[in-house]
N, CA and C atoms as a LAMMPS dump frame, in Angstrom:
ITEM: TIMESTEP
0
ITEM: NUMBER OF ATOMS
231
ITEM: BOX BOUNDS ff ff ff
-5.0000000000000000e+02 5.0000000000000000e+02
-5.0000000000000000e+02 5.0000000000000000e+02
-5.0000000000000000e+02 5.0000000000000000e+02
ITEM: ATOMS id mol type element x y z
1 1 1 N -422.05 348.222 236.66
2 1 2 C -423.174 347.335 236.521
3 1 3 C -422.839 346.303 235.459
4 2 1 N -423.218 344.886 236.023
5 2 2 C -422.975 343.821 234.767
6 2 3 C -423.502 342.58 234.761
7 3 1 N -423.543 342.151 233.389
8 3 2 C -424.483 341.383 233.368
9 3 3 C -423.714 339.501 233.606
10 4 1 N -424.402 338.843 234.517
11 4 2 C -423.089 337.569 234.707
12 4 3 C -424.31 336.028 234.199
13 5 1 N -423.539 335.17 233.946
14 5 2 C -424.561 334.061 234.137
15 5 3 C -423.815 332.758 233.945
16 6 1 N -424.512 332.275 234.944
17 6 2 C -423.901 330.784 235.658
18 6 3 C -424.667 329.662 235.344
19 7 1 N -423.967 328.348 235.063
20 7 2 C -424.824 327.408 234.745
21 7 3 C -424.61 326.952 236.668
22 8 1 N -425.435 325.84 237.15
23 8 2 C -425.721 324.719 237.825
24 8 3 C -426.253 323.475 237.195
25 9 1 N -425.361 322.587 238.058
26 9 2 C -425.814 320.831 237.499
27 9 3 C -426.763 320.569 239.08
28 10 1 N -427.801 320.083 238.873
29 10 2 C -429.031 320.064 240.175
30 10 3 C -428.867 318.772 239.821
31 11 1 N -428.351 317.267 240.507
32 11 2 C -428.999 316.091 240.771
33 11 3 C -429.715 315.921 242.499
34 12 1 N -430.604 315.218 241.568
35 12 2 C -431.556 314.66 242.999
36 12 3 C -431.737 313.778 242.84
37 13 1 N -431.724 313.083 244.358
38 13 2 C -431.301 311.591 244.471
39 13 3 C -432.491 311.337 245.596
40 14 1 N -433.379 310.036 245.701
41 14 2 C -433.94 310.031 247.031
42 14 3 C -433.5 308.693 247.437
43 15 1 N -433.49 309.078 248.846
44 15 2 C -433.157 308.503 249.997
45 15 3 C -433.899 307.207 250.434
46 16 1 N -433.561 306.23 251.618
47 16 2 C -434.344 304.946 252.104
48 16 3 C -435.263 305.535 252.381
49 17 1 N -435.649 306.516 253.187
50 17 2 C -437.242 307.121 253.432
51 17 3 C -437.856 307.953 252.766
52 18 1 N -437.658 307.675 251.259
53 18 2 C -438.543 308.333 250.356
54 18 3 C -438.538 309.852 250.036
55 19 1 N -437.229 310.255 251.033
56 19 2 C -436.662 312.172 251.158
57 19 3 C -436.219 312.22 249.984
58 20 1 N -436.048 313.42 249.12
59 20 2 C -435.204 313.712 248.381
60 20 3 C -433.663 314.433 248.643
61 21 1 N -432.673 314.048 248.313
62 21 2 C -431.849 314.678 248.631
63 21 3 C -431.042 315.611 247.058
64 22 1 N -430.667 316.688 247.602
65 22 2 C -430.047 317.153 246.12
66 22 3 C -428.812 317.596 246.207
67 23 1 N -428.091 317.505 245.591
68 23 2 C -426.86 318.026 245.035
69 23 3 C -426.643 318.663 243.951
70 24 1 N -425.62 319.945 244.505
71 24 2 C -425.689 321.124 242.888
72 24 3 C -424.244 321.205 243.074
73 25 1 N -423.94 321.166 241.479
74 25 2 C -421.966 321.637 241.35
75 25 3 C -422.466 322.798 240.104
76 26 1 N -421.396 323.922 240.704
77 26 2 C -421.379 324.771 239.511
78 26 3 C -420.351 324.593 238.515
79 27 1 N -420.978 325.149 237.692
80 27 2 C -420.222 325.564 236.439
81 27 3 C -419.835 324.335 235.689
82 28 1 N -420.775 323.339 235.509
83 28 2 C -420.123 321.848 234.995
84 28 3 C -420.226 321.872 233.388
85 29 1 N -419.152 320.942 232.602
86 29 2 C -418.648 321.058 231.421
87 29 3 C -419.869 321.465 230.85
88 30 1 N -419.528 322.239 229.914
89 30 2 C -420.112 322.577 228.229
90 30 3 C -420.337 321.276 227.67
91 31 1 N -419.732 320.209 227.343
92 31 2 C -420.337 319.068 226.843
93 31 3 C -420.846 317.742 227.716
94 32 1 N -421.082 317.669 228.622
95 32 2 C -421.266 316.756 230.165
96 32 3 C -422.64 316.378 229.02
97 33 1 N -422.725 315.451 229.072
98 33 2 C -423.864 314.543 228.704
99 33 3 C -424.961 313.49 229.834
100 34 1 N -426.327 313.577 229.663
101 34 2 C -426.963 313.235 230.445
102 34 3 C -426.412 311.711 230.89
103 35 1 N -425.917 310.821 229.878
104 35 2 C -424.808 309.424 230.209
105 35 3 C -423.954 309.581 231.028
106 36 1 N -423.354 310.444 231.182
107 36 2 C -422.454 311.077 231.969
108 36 3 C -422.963 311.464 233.697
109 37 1 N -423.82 312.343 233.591
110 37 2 C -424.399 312.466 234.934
111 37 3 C -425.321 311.301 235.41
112 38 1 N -425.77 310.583 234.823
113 38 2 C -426.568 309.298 235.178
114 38 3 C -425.395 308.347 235.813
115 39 1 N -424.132 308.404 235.22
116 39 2 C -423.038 307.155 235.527
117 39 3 C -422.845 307.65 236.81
118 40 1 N -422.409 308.99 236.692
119 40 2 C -421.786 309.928 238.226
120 40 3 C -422.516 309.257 239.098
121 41 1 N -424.045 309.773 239.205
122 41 2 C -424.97 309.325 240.254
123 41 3 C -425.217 307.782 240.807
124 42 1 N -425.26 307.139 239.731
125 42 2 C -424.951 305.349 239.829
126 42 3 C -423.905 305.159 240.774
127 43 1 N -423.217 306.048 240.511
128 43 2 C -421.287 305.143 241.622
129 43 3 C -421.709 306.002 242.791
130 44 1 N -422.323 307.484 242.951
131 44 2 C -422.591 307.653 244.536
132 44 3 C -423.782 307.02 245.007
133 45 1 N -424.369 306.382 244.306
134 45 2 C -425.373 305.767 244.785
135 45 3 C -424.763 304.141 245.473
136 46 1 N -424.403 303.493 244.343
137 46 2 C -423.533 302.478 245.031
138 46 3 C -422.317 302.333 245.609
139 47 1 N -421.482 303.012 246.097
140 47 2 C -420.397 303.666 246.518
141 47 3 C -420.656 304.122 247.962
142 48 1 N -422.434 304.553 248.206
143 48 2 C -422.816 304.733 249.627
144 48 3 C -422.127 306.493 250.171
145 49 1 N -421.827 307.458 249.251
146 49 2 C -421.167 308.143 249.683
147 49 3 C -421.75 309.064 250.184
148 50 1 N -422.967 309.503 250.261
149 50 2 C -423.618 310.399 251.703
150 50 3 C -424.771 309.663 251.876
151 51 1 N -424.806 309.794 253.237
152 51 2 C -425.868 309.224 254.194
153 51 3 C -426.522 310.209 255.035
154 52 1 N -427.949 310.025 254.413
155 52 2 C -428.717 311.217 254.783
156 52 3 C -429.233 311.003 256.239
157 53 1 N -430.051 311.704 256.617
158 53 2 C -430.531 311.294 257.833
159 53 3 C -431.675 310.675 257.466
160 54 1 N -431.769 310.557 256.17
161 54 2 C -433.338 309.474 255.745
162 54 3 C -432.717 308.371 255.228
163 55 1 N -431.333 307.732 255.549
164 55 2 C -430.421 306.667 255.315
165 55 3 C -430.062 307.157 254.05
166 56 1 N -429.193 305.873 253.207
167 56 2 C -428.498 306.255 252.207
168 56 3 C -429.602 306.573 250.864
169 57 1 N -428.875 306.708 250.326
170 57 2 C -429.39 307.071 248.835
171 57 3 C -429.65 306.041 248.33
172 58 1 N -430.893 305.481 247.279
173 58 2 C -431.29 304.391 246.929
174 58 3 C -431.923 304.659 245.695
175 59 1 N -432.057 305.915 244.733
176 59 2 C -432.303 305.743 243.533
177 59 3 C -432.024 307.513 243.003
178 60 1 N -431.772 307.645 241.99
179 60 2 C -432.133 308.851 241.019
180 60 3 C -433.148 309.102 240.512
181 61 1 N -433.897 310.591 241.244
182 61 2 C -434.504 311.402 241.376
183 61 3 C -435.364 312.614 239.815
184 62 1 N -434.165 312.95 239.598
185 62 2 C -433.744 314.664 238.563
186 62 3 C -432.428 314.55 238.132
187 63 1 N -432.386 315.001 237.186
188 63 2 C -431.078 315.654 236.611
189 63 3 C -431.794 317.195 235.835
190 64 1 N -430.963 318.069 236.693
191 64 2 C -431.654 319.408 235.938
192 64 3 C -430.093 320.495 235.875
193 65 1 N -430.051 321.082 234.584
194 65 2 C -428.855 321.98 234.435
195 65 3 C -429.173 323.527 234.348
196 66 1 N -429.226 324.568 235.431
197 66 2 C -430.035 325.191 235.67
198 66 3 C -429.057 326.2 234.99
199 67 1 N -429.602 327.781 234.18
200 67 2 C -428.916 328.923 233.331
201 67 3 C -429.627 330.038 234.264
202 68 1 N -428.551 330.602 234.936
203 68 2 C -428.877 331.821 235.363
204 68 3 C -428.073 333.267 235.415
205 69 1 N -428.836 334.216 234.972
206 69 2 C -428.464 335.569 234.599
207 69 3 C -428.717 336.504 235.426
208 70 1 N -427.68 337.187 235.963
209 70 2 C -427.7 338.184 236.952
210 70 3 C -427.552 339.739 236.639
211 71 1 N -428.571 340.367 236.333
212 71 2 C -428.137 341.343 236.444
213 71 3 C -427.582 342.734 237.426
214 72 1 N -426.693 343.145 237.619
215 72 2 C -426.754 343.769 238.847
216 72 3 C -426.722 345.22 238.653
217 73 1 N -428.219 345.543 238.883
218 73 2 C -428.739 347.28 238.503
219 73 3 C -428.132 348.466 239.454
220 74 1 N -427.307 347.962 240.7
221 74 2 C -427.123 349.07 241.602
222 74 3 C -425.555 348.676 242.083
223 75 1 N -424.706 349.845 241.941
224 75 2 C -423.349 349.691 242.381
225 75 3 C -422.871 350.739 243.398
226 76 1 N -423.23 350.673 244.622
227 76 2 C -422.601 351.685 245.582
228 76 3 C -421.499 352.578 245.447
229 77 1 N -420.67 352.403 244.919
230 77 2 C -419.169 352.788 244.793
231 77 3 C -419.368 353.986 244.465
């Protein structure tokens, strides 16, 4: 049994029809600064690099860095 915990980087971006779209990368730097993820999102935003089915991406949404702890109480073995 053990105890684990993972960060996630959550940006959300919405779309020409007002959808939200999100994107999560794990485990992103220990020092990544909100300047940092704001620039990221700027160049896929203008860069055009996914196209939703609610057209492209047209503004930033969220930036959320999510901490999660797993404990796992039961081990078959």
């Amino acid at each position: 049994m053990a105890v684990t915990t993972a960060q996630t980087l959550r940006m959300v971006f919405r779309n020409e029809a007002g959808s939200n779209f999100t994107l999560s990368l794990d485990n992103p730097r220990d020092d990544l600064t909100a300047a940092e993820i704001e620039a990221a999102m700027d160049s896929i935003i203008t860069k055009n690099i996914f196209l939703t089915t609610g057209g492209p991406l047209v503004a930033k949404q969220d930036i959320k860095i999510i901490d999660r702890t797993t404990d796992d109480m039961y081990d078959p073995a």
